[in-house]
N, C-alpha and C positions, 0 to 999 in steps of 0.2 A: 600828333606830328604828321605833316604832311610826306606825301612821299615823290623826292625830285624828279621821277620820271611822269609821275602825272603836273606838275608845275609846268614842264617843257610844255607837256603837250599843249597848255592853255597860252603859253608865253610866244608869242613869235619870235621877239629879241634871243630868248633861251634856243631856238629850233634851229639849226645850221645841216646844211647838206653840202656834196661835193658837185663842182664843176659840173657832171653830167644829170645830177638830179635838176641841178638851179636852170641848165638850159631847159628841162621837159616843165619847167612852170613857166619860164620867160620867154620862149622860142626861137631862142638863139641857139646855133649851132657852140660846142663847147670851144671849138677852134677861134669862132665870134667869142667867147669870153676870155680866152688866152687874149688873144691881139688888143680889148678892151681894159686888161687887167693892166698888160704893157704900155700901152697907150694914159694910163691912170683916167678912164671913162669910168662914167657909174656901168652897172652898179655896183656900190661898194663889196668891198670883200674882208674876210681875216686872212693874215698867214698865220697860223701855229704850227712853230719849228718850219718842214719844209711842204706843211700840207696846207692847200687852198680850200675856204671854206664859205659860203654866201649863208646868212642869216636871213633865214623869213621876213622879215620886216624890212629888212632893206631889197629885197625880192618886190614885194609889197610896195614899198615906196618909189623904185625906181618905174612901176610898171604905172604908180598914180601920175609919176612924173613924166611918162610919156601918152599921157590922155593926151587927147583932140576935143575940144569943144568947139561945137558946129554954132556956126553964127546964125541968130535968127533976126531975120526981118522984123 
């Protein structure tokens, strides 16, 4: 049987942190996620009950979402 805190660790889906952890991977100020959350911008978020929580993957996703691909001649 496996054991679900090593699942987490391999899962991003499974991995969730708060407001000021997701700003120190995204580089947003957490106040930039407040107005963002209000606004309903990515990137996505959970409410459970009255705590805010951002998922690795969609951390992940919102940050592939904001690449720049440089035009090449």
């Amino acid at each position: 049987m496996s054991n679900p805190t090593s699942q987490m660790q391999q899962d991003p889906k499974l991995v969730t942190m708060d407001e000021h952890q997701a700003s120190a991977i995204i580089g947003l100020t957490p106040k930039t996620l407040q107005h963002r959350r209000y606004m309903r911008q990515p990137p996505a978020f959970l409410k459970v009950g009255r705590k805010i929580r951002y998922r690795l993957s969609d951390l992940y996703a919102y940050l592939d979402a904001c690449a720049v691909q440089p035009d090449r001649p």
